[in-house]
C-alpha positions as CSV (number, residue, x, y, z in Angstrom):
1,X,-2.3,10.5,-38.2
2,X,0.7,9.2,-36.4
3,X,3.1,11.3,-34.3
4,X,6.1,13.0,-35.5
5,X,9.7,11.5,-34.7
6,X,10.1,14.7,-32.8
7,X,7.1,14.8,-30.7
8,X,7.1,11.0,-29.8
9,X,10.4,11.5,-28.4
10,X,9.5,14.5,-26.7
11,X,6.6,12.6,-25.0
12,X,9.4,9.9,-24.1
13,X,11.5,13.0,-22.6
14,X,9.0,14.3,-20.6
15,X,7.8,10.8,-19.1
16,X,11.4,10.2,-18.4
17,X,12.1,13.2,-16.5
18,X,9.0,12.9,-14.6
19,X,10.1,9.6,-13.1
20,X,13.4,11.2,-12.3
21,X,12.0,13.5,-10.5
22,X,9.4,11.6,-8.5
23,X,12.8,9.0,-8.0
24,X,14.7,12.2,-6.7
25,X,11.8,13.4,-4.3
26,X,12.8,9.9,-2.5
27,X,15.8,11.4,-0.9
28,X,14.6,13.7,1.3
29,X,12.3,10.7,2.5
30,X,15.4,7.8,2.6
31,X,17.8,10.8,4.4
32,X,15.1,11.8,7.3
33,X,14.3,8.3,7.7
34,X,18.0,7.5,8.4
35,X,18.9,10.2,10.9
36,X,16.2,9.9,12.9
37,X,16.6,6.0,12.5
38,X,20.6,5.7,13.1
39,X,21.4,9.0,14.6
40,X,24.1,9.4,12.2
41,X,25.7,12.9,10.0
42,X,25.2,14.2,6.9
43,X,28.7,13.6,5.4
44,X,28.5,9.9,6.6
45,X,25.4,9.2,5.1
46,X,26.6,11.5,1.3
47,X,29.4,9.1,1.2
48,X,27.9,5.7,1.5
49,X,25.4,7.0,-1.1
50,X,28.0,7.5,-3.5
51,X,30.3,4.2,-2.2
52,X,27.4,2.5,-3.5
53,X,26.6,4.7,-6.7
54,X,29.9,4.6,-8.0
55,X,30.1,1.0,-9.2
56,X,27.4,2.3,-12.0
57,X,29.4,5.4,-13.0
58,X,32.7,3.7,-13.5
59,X,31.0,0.9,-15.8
60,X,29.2,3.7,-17.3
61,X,32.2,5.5,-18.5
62,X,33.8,2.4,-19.3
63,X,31.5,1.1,-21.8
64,X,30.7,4.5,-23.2
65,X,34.7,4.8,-23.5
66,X,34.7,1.8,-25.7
67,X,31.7,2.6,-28.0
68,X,32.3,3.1,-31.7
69,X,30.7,6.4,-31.6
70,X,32.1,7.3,-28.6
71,X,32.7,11.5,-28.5
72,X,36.2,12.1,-27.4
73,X,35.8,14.8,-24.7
74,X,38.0,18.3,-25.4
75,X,40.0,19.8,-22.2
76,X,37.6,22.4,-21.9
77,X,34.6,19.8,-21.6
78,X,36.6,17.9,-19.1
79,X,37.1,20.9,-17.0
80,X,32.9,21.5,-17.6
81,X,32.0,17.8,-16.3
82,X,34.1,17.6,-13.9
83,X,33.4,21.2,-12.4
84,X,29.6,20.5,-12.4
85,X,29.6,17.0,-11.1
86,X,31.8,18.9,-8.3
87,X,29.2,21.5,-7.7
88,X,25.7,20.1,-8.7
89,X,26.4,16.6,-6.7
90,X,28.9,16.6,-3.9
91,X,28.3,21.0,-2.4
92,X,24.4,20.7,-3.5
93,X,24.0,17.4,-2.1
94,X,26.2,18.5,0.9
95,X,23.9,21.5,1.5
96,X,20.9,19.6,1.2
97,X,21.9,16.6,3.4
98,X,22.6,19.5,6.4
99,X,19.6,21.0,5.7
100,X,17.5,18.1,6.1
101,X,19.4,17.3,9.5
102,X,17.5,20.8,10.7
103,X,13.8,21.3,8.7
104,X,11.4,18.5,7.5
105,X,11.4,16.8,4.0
106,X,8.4,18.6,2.8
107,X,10.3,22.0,3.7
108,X,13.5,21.0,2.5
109,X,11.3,20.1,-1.3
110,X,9.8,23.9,-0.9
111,X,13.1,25.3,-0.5
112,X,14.7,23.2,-2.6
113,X,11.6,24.4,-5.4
114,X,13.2,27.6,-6.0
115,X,16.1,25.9,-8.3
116,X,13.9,25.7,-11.6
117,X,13.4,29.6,-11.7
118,X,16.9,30.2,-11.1
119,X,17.9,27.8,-14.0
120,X,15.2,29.6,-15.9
121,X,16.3,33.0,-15.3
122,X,20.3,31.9,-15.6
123,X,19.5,30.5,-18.9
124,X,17.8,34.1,-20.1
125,X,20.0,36.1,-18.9
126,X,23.5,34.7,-19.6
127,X,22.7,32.8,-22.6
128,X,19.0,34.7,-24.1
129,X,17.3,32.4,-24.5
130,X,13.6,33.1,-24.3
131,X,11.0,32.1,-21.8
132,X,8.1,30.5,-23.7
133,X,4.8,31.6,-23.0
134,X,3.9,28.4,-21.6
135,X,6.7,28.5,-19.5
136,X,6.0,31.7,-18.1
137,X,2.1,30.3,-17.3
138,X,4.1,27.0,-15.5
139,X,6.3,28.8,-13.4
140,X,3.5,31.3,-12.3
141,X,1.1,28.5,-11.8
142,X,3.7,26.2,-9.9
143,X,5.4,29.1,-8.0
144,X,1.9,30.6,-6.9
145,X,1.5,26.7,-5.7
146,X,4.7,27.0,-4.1
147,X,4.2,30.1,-1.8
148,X,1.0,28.9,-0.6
149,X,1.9,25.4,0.5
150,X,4.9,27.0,1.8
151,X,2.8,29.4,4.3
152,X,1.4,26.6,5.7
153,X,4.8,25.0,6.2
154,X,5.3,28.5,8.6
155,X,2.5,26.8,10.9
156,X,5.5,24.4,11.6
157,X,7.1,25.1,14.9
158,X,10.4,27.1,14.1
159,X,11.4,27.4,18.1
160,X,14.4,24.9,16.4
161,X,17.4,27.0,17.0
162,X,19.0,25.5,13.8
163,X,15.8,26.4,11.7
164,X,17.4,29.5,9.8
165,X,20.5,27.4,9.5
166,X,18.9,24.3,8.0
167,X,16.5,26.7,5.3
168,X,19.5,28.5,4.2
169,X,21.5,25.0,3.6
170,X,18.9,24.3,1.6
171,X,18.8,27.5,-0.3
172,X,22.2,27.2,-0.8
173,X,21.9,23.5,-2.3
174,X,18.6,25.2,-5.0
175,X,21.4,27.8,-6.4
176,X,24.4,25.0,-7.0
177,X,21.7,22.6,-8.6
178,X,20.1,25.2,-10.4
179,X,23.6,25.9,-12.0
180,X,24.3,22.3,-12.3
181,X,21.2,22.2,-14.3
182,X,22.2,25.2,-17.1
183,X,25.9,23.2,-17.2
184,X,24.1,20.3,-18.0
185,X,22.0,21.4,-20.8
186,X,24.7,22.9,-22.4
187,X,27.6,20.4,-22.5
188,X,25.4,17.1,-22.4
189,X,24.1,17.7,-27.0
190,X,27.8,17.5,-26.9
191,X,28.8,14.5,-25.4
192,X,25.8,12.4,-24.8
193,X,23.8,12.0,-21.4
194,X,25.2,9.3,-20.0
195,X,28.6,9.9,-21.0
196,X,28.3,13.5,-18.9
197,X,26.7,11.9,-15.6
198,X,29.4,9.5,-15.3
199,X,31.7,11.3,-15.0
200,X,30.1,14.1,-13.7
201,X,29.1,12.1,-10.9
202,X,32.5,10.3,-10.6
203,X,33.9,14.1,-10.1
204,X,31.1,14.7,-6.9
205,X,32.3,11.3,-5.5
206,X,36.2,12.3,-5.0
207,X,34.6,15.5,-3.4
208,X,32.9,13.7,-1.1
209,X,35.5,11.1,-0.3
210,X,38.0,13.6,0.1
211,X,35.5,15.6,2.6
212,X,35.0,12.1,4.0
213,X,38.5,11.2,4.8
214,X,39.5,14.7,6.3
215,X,36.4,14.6,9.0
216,X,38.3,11.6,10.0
217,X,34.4,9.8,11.0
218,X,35.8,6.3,10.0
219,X,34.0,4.5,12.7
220,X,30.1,5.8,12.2
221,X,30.4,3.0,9.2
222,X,30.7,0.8,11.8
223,X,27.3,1.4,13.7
224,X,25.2,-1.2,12.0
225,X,23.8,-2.8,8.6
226,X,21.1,-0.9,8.8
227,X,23.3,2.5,7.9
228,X,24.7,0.7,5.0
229,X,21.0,-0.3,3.8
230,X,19.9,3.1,3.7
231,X,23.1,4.5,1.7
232,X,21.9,1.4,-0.7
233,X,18.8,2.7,-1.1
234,X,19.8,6.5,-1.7
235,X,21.9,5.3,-4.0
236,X,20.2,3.3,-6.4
237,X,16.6,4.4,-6.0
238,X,17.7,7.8,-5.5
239,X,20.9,9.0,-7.4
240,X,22.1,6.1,-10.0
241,X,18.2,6.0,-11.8
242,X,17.0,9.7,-11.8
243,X,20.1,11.0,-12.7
244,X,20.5,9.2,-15.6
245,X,16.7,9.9,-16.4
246,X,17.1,13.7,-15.7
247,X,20.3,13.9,-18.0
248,X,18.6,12.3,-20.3
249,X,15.7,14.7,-20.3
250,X,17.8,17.6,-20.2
251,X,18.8,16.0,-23.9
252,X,15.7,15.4,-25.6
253,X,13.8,18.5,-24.0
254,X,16.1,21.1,-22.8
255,X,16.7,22.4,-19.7
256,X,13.9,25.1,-18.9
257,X,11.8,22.4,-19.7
258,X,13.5,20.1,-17.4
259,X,13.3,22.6,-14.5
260,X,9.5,22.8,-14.6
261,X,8.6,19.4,-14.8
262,X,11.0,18.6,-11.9
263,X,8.4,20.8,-10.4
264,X,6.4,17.7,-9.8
265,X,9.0,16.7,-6.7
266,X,7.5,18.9,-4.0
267,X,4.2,16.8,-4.3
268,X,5.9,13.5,-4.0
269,X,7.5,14.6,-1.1
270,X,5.2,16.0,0.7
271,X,3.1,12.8,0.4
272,X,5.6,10.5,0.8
273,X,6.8,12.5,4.1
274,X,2.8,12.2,5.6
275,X,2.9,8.6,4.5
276,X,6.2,7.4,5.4
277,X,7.5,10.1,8.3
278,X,4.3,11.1,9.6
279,X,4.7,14.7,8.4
280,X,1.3,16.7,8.8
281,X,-0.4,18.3,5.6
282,X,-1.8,21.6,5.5
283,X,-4.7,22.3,3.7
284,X,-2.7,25.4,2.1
285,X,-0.3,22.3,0.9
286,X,-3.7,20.6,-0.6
287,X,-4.1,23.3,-2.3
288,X,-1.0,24.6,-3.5
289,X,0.3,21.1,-4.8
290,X,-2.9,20.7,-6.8
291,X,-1.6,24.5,-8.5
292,X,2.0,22.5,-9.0
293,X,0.6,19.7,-10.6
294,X,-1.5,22.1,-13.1
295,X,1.9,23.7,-13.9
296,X,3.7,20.4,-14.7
297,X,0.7,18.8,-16.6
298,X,1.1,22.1,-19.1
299,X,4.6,21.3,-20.0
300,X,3.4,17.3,-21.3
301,X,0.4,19.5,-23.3
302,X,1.0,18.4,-27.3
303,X,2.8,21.5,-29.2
304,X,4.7,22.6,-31.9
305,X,7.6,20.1,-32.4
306,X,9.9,22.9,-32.4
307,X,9.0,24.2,-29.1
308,X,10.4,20.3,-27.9
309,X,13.7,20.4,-29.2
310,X,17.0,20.5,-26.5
311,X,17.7,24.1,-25.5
């Protein structure tokens, strides 16, 4: 017996958000790499990522703009897009990219972690709408995993006088995403994916440009090629691709859903940060990623079609 039309693009929805995610666990990896390669700041490096991202949002909105079934966007979902590509992409990514100048990429992606519950619990309290049972059994599996990897990360030496600073940079960047995340699910069954990152992401650009231009650091883009190859590389490998795969997930599955499986990022960081940085791993990080992976795996399990549909 063949697979609903429901469930087979539910199974597409979660594969695709599971690549964005795994794409997004990248950046922490691509950002460490570059300070500690070309010495240079956080702003710098946010604004050649999206120099090089914007090219894809612009045609994106342009070709959407032109579609016969384009959905002409009201005031109040311009105001939506454009505050949430502001907040979710150029303060969260802001936060983040400060952070990481301060802790390591596999502390940053256990910071970081907390965002799903907060989109989780934003999304039950403001809006009621239910926590599934499966989703409570995710969260506690992949939280549990969480907090144990995490107390091995405390083995790390925190005589860094920016430690705190970094952490909370990072904590700050899990709340902004987190709301970036319940925005999303909400506006993008109204105006399509795509149509809702470009210019969401357009938004985040002229925030960081602007931030950009007022430092006044016009002369770090001079330092070398190798500066520009790394914005490249956060920018296609590690914005323009898993956002578009994220907000596309966010359609066909919903954003609690979402949040979870993005749950699978920690564990592609961490072992892309031993492979590629040379970042030690705990056995309590053996240990809690395997709990993580458990977590995500549960929300692929086959269900109920209705239990699939967007939030």
């Amino acid at each position: 017996m063949s697979a609903s039309p429901k469930q087979a693009i539910s199974i597409v929805g979660f594969f695709i958000t599971l690549a964005g995610a795994i794409l997004f666990s990248t950046k922490a990896i691509i950002v460490k790499a570059a300070f500690g390669s070309t010495h240079t700041d956080a702003v710098t490096l946010l604004t050649l990522r999206m120099l090089f991202a914007l090219p894809f949002y612009v045609v994106t909105a342009f070709v959407i703009s032109r579609h016969k079934d384009n959905v002409r966007m009201k005031p109040r979902e311009w105001v939506l897009a454009i505050s949430l590509g502001f907040l979710g992409y150029y303060l969260s990514s802001l936060f983040d990219f400060v952070g990481l100048q301060y802790v390591s990429a596999g502390l940053e992606r256990l910071i970081l972690f907390l965002y799903p519950s907060f989109a989780v619990f934003i999304n039950a309290y403001f809006f009621g709408q239910p926590i599934s049972r499966i989703q409570k059994v995710a969260l506690l599996l992949t939280y549990l995993g969480i907090a144990i990897a995490y107390f091995g990360e405390l083995q790390l030496d925190t005589s860094n006088p920016h430690f705190l600073f970094g952490s909370f940079m990072v904590f700050l960047c899990a709340i902004t995403y987190s709301i970036y995340i319940v925005g999303s699910g909400k506006i993008i069954p109204k105006i399509g994916a795509a149509k809702f990152t470009a210019y969401a992401m357009m938004a985040a650009t002229f925030g960081v440009f602007s931030h950009f231009a007022y430092t006044g650091h016009f002369q770090t883009l001079t330092t070398g090629k190798e500066l520009w190859q790394f914005g490249l590389l956060l920018a296609v490998v590690a914005t323009v691709l898993p956002t578009f795969m994220l907000s596309q997930g966010l359609k066909m599955i919903g954003s609690n859903n979402v949040a979870i499986i993005s749950g699978v990022g920690p564990v592609s960081t961490i072992l892309q940060a031993h492979f590629v940085l040379g970042e030690k791993i705990f056995a309590e990080q053996i240990f809690g990623t395997v709990l993580v992976v458990i977590g995500v795996l549960l929300i692929g399990w086959k269900r109920k079609p209705a239990e699939l549909q967007p939030a």
